[in-house]
C-alpha positions as a Markdown table, in Angstrom:
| # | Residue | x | y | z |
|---|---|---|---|---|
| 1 | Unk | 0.0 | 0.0 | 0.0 |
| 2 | Unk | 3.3 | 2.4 | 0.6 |
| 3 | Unk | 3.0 | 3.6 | -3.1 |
| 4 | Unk | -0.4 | 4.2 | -3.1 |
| 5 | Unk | 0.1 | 7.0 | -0.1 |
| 6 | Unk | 1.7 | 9.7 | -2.8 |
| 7 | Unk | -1.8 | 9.9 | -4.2 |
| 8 | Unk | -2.8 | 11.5 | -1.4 |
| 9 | Unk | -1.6 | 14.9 | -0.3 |
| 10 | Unk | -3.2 | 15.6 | 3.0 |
| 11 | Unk | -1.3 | 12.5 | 4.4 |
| 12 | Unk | 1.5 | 15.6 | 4.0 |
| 13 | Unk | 0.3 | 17.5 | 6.5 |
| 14 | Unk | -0.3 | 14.9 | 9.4 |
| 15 | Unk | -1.7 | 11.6 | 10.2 |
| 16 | Unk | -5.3 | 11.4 | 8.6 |
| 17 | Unk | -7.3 | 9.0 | 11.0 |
| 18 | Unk | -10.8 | 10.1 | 9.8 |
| 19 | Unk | -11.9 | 8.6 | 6.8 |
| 20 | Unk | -15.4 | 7.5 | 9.0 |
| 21 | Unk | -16.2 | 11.3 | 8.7 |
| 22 | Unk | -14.7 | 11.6 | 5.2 |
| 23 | Unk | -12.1 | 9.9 | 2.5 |
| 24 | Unk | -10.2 | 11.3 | 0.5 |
| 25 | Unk | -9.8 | 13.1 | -2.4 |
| 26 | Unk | -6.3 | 11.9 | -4.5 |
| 27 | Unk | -4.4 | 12.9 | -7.5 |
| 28 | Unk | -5.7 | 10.6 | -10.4 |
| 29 | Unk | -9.1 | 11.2 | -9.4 |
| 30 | Unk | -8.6 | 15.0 | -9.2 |
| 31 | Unk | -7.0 | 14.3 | -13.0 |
| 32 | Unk | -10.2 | 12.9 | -13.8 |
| 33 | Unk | -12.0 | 15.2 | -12.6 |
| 34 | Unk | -10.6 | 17.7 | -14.3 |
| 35 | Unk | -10.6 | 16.4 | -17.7 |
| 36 | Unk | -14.3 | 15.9 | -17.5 |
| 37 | Unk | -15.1 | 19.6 | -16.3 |
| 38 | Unk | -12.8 | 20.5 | -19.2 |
| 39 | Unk | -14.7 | 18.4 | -21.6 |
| 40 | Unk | -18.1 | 19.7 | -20.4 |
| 41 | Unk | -16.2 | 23.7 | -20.8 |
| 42 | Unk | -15.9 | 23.5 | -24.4 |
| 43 | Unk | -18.5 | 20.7 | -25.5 |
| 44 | Unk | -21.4 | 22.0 | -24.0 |
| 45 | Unk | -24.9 | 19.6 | -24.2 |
| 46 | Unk | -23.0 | 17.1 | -26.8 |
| 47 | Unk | -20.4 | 16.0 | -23.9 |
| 48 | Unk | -23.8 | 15.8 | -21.4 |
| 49 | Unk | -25.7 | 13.8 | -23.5 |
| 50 | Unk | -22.7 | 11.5 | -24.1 |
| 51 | Unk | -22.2 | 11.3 | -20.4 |
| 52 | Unk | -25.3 | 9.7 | -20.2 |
| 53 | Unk | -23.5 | 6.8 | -21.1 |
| 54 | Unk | -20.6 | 7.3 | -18.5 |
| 55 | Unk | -23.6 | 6.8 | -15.6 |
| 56 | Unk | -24.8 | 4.2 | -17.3 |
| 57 | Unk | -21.9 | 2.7 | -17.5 |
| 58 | Unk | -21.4 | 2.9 | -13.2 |
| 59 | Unk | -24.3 | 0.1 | -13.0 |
| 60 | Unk | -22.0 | -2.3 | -14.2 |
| 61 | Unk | -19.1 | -1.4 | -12.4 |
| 62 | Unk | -20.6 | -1.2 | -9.2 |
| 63 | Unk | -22.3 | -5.1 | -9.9 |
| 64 | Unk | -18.5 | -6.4 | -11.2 |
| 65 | Unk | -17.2 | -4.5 | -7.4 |
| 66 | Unk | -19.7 | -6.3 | -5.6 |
| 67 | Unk | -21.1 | -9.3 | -7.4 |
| 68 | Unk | -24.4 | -8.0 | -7.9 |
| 69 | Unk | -26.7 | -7.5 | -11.1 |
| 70 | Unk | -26.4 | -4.1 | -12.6 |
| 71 | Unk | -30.1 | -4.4 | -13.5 |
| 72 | Unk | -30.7 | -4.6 | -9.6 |
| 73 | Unk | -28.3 | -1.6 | -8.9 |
| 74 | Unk | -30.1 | 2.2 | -8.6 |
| 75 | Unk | -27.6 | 5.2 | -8.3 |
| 76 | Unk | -28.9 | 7.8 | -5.8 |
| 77 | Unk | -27.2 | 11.3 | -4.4 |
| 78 | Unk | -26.5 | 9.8 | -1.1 |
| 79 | Unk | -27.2 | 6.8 | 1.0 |
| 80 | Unk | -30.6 | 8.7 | 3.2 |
| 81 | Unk | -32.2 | 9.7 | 0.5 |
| 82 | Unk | -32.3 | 6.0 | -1.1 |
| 83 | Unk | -33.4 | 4.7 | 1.9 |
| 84 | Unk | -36.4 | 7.1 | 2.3 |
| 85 | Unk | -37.7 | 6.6 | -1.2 |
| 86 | Unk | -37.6 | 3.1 | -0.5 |
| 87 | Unk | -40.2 | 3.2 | 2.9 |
| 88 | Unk | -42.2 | 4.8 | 0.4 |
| 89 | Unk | -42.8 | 0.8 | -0.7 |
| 90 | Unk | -43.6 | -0.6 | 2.7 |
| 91 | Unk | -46.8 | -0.8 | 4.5 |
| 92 | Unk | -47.7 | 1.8 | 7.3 |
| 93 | Unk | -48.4 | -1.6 | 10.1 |
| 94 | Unk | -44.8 | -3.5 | 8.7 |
| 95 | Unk | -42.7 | -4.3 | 12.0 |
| 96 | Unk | -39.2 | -3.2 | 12.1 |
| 97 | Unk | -36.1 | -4.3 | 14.4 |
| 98 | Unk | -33.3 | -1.9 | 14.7 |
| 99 | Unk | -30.0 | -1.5 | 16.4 |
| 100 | Unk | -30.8 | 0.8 | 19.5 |
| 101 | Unk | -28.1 | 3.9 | 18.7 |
| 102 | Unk | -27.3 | 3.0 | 15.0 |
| 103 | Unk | -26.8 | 5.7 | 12.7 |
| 104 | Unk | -29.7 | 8.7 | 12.5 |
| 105 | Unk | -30.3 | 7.9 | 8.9 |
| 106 | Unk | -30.6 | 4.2 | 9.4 |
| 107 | Unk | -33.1 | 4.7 | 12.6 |
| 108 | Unk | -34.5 | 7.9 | 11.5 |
| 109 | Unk | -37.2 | 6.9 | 8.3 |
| 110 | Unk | -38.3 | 4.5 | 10.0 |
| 111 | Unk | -38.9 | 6.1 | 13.3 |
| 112 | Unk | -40.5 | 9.3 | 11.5 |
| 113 | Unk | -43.0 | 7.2 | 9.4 |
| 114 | Unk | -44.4 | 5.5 | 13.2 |
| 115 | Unk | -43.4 | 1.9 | 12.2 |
| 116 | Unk | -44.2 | -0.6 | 15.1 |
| 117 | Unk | -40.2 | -0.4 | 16.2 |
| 118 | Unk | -38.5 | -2.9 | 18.2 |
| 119 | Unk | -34.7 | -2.3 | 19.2 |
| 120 | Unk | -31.8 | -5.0 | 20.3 |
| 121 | Unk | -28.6 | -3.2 | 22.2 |
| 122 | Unk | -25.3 | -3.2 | 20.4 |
| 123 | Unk | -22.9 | -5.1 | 22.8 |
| 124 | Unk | -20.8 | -7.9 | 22.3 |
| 125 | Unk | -23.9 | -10.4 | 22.2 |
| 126 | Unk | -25.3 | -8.3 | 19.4 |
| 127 | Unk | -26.4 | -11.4 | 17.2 |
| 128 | Unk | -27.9 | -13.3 | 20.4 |
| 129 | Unk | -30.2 | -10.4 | 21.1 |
| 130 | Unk | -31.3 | -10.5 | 17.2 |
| 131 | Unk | -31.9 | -14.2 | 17.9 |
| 132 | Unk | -34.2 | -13.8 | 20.7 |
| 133 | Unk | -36.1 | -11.4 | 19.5 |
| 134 | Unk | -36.9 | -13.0 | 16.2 |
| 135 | Unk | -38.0 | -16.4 | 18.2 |
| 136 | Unk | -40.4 | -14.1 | 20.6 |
| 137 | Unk | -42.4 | -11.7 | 17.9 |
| 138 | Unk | -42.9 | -11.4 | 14.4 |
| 139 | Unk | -40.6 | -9.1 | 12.6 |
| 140 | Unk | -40.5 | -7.9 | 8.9 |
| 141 | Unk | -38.1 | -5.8 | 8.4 |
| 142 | Unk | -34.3 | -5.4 | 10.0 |
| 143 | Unk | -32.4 | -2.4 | 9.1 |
| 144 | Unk | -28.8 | -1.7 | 10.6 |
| 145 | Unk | -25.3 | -0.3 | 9.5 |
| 146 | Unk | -22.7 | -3.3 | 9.1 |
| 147 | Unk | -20.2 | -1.4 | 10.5 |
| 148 | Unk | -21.1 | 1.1 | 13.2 |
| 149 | Unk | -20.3 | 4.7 | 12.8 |
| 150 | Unk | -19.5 | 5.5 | 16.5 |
| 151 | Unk | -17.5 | 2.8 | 17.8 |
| 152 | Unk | -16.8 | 0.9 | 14.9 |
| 153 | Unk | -18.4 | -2.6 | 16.3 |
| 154 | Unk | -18.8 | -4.9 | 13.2 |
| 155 | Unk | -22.3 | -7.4 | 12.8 |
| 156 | Unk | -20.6 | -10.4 | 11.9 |
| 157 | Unk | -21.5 | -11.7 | 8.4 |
| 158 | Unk | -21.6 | -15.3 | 8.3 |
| 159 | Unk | -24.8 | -14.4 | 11.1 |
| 160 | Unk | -26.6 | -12.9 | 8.2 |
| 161 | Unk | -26.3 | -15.7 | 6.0 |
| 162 | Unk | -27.3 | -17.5 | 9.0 |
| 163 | Unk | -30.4 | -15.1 | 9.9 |
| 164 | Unk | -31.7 | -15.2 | 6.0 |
| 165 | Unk | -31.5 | -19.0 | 6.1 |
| 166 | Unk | -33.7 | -19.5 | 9.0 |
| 167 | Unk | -36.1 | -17.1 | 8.6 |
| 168 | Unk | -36.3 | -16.4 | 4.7 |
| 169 | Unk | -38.9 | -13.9 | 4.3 |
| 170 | Unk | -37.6 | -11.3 | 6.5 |
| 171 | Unk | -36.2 | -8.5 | 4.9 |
| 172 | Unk | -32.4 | -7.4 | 5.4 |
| 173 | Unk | -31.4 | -4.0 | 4.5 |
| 174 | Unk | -28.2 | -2.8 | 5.4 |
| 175 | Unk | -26.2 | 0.6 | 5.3 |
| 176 | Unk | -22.7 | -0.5 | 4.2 |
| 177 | Unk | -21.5 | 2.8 | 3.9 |
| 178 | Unk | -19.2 | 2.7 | 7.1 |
| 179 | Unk | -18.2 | -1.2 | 5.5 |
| 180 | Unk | -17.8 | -1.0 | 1.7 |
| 181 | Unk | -14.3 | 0.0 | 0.5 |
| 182 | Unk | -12.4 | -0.7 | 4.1 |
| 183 | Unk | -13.5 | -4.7 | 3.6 |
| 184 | Unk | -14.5 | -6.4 | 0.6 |
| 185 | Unk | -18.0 | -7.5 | 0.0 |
| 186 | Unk | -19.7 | -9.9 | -2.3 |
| 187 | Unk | -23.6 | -9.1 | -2.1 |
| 188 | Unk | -25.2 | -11.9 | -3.9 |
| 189 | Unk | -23.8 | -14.6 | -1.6 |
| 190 | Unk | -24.3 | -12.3 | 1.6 |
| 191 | Unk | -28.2 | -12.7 | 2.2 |
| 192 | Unk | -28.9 | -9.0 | 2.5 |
| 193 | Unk | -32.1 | -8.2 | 0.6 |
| 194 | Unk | -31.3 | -4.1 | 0.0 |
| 195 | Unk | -27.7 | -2.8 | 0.2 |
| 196 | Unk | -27.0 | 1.0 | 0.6 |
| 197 | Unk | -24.3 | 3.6 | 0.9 |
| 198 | Unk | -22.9 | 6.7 | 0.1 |
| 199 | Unk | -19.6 | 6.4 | -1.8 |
| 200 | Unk | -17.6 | 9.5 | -0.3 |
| 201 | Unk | -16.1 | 8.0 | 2.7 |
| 202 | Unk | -14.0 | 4.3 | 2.6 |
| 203 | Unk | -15.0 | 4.5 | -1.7 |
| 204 | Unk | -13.0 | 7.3 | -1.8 |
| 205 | Unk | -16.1 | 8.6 | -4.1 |
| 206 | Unk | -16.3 | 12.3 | -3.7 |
| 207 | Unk | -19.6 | 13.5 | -2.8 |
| 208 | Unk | -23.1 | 13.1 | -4.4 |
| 209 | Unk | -23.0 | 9.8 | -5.1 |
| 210 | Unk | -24.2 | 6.5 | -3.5 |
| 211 | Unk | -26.0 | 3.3 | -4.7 |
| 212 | Unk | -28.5 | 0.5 | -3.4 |
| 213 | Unk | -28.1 | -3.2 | -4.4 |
| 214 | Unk | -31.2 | -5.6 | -4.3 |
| 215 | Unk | -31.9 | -8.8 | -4.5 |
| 216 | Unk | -33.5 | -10.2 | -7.2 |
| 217 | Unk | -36.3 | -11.1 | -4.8 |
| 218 | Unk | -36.8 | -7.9 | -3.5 |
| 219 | Unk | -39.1 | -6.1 | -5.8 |
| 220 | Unk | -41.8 | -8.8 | -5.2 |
| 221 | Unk | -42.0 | -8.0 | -1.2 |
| 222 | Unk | -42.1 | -3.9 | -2.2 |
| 223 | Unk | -42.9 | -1.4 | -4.7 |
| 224 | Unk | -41.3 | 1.9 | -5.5 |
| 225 | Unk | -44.0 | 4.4 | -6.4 |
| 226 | Unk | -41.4 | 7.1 | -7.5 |
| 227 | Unk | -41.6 | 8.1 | -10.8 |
| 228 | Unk | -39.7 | 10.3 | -13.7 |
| 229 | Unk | -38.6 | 10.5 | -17.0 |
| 230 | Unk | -34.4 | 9.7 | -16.4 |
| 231 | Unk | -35.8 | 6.3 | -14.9 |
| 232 | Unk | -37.5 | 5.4 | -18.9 |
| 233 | Unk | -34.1 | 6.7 | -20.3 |
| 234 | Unk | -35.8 | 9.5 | -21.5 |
| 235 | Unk | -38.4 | 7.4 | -23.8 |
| 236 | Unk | -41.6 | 8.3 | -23.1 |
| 237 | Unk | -42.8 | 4.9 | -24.7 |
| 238 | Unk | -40.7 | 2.8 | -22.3 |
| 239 | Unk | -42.6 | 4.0 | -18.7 |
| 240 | Unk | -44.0 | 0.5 | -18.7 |
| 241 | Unk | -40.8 | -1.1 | -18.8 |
| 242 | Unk | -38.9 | 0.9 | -16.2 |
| 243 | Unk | -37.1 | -1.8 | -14.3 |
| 244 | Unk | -37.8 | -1.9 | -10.5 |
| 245 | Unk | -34.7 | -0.3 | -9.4 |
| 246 | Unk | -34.4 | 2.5 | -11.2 |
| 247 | Unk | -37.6 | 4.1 | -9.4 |
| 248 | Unk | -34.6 | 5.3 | -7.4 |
| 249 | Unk | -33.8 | 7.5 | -10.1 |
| 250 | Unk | -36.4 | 9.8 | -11.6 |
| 251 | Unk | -34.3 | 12.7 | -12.5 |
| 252 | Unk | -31.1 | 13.0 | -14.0 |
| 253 | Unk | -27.9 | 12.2 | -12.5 |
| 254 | Unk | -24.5 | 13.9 | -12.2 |
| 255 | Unk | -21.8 | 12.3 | -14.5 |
| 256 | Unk | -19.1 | 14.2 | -12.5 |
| 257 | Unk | -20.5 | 12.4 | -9.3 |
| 258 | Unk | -21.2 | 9.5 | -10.6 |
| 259 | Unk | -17.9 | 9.1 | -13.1 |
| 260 | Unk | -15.8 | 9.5 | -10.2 |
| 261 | Unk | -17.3 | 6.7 | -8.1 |
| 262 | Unk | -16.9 | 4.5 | -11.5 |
| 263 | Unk | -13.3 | 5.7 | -11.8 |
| 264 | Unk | -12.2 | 5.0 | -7.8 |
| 265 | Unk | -14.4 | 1.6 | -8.3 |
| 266 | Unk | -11.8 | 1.1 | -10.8 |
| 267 | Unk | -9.0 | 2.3 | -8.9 |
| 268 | Unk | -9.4 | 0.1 | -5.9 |
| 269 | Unk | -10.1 | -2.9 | -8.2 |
| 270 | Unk | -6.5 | -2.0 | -10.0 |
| 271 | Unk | -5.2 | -2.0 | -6.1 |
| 272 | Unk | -7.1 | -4.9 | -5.5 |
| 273 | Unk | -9.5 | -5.5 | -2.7 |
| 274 | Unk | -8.1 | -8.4 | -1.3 |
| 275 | Unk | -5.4 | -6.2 | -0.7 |
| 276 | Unk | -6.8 | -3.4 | 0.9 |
| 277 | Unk | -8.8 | -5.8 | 3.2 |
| 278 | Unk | -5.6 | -7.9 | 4.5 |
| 279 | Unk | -4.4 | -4.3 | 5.2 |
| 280 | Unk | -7.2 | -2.5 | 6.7 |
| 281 | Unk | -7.7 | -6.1 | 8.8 |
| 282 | Unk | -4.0 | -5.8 | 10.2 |
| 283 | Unk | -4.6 | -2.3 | 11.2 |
| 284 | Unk | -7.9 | -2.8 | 12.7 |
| 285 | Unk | -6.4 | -5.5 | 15.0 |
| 286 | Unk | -3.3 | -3.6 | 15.8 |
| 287 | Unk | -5.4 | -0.7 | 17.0 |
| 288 | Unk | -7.8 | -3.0 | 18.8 |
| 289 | Unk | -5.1 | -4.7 | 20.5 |
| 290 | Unk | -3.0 | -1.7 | 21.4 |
| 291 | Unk | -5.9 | 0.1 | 22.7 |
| 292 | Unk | -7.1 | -3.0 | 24.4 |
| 293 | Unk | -3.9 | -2.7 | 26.5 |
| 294 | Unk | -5.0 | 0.6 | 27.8 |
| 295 | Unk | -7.6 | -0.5 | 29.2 |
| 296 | Unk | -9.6 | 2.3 | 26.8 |
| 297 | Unk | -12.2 | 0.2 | 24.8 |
| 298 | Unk | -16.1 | -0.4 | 25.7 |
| 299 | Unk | -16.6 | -4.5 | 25.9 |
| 300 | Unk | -18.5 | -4.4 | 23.0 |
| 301 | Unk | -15.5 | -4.1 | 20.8 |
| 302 | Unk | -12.6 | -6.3 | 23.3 |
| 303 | Unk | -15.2 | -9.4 | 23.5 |
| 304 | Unk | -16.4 | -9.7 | 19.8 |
| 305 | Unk | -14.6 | -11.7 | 17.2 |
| 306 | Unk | -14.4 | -9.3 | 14.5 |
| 307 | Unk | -14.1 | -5.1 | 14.5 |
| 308 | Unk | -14.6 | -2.3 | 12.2 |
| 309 | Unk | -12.0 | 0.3 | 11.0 |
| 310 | Unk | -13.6 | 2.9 | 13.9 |
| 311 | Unk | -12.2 | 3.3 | 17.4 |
| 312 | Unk | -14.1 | 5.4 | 20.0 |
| 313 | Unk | -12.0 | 6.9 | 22.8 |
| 314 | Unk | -12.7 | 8.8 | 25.8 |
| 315 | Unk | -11.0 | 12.9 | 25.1 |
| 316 | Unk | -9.9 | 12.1 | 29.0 |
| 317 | Unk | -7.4 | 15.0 | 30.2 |
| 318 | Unk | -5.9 | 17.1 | 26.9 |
| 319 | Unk | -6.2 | 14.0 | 24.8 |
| 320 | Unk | -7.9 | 16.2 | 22.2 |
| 321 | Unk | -5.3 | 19.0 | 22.2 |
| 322 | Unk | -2.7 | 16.5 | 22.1 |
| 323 | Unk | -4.1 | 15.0 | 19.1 |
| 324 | Unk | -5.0 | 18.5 | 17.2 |
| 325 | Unk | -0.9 | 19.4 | 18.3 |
| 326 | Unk | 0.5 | 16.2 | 16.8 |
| 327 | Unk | -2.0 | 16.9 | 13.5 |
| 328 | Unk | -4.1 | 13.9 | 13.7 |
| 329 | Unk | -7.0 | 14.6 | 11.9 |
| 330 | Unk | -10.2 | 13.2 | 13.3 |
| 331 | Unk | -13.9 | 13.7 | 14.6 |
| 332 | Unk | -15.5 | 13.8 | 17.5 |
| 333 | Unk | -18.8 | 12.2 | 18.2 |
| 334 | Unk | -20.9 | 11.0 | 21.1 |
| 335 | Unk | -18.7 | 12.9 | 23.2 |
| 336 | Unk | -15.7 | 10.5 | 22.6 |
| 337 | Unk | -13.3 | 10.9 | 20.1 |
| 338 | Unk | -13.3 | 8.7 | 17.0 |
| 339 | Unk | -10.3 | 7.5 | 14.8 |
| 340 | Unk | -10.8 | 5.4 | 11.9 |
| 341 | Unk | -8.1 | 3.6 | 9.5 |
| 342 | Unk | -7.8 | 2.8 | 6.1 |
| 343 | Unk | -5.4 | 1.2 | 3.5 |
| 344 | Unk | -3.3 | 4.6 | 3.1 |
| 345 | Unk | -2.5 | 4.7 | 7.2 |
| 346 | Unk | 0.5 | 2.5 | 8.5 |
| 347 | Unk | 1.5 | 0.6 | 11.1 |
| 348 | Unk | 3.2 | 3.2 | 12.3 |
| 349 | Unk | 0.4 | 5.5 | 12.6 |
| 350 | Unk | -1.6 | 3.2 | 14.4 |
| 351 | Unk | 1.4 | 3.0 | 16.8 |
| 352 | Unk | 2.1 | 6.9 | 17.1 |
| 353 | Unk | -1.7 | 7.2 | 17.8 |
| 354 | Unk | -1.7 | 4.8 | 20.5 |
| 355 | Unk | 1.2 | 6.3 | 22.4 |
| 356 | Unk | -0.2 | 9.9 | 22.4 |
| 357 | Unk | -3.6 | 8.6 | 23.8 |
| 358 | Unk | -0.9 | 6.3 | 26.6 |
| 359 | Unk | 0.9 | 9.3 | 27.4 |
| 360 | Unk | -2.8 | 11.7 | 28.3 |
| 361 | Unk | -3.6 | 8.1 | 30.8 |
């Protein structure tokens, strides 16, 4: 991963431990970029139309990233918005398990629409609460980030599989967005029903973009009554045939957006997942490890098999000053302060991290 790090400029300026908030923007994208605004400068409508084919053209890269059908693939603005057009579908009386303290756009639709809502605690017996309450009350629909966004804690996959097998009609839709990019992910053999994310954080997307993957089986459980002239590909004689997922796309989209999560698609396939998983996995159990030694992580992430790329820290005594001084960049959320690694950190960032949060103890 060492010769991937010149692509990135801000990695200049300090250590950048806050791609959960953000990823980042690096220099052959920026080329892109670029070329594309210069294309659209002097080619006016002709380069637009022809972009058409560029998003178009993000369906089947997104289904070659993932394993997934391109005709089951919609292309939205950002993870929230997907997900809200897609409640649209679902009936008003439809009974919903969530994670109690997952992400605001994952808890948020549903709680706002007055779904009967039942919540399981994320601890390090996540899955056996899940369990329970599926063998006590009838549920329809679970929802939850794979990866959670403040403390990093990590559903465990094979549990999924696991969940869908035993209780096949119950619908699994997932938020990947603090997941996809930091791990590799193959969605047809993973028993979610309706994959979503935005594509600016571990994607290293830019903003504007995101996507949802569905099953095949999906659309027969759900409907989406959105509607608009992009999603017949402009032909007014083909509203009949609009395929089921692109009701998450009524209007036009962005080829600037939308090109650059095709071109860093491209870009991590050429760096290869696999890679960038073995990676991000040896930096995610470094942290966990080194942090576990200080005695500074909640039991939900020291007694669970697996992690995310998210740590969540207590600011303790100057910790946050000492971070800012040492030019860490990272956020602060829930009143703890989070640090998140991907495939352009080190070793040795994990480790210089870890011994200005020992030296605040």
């Amino acid at each position: 991963m060492e010769h991937l790090r010149k692509q990135f400029p801000v990695l200049s300026q300090g250590i950048y431990a806050d791609t959960a908030a953000s990823g980042l923007l690096y220099d052959d994208l920026l080329e892109w970029r670029q070329g594309h605004d210069l294309d659209f400068l002097i080619g006016g409508s002709s380069m637009k139309f022809e972009s058409f084919d560029l998003v178009e053209e993000t369906h089947g890269t997104l289904a070659n990233f993932f394993n997934a059908s391109s005709r089951d693939i919609a292309l939205v603005p950002n993870f929230s918005l997907g997900l809200n057009l897609i409640l649209e579908g679902l009936a008003a009386d439809t009974r919903i398990l969530l994670l109690d303290g997952d992400y605001p756009s994952v808890n948020w639709p549903f709680e706002s629409r007055g779904y009967p809502i039942k919540y399981v605690p994320i601890d390090a017996s996540l899955e056996d609460h899940i369990w329970k309450v599926l063998a006590e009350e009838p549920v329809s629909v679970f929802a939850f980030s794979l990866v959670q966004w403040l403390n990093g804690v990590r559903i465990d996959l094979n549990f999924l599989k696991e969940l869908k097998a035993k209780y096949p009609e119950l619908i699994l839709i997932a938020d990947g967005t603090q997941y996809l990019g930091a791990l590799d992910f193959d969605f047809s053999n993973s028993g979610i029903d309706v994959m979503g994310a935005s594509g600016y954080k571990w994607l290293l997307g830019g903003y504007g973009n995101g996507f949802y993957l569905f099953a095949p089986t999906f659309k027969e459980k759900t409907s989406l009554p959105c509607m608009g002239f992009y999603a017949a590909g402009g032909k007014p004689d083909q509203r009949e045939q609009i395929p089921f997922s692109r009701g998450l796309e009524p209007g036009h989209l962005d080829s600037l957006n939308f090109g650059s999560l095709k071109f860093s698609l491209e870009w991590l396939s050429k760096a290869g997942m696999q890679n960038i998983t073995a990676h991000n996995e040896a930096l995610i159990q470094r942290a966990r490890e080194a942090m576990a030694e200080l005695g500074i992580l909640e039991s939900a992430i020291t007694e669970r098999k697996q992690h995310g790329p998210i740590f969540s820290v207590d600011p303790g005594a100057g910790l946050t000053e000492a971070l800012r001084e040492a030019g860490v960049f990272f956020s602060e959320r829930g009143g703890r302060i989070r640090l998140s690694f991907h495939f352009y950190n080190t070793e040795k960032d994990v480790d210089r991290v870890v011994d200005l949060i020992r030296r605040q103890l």
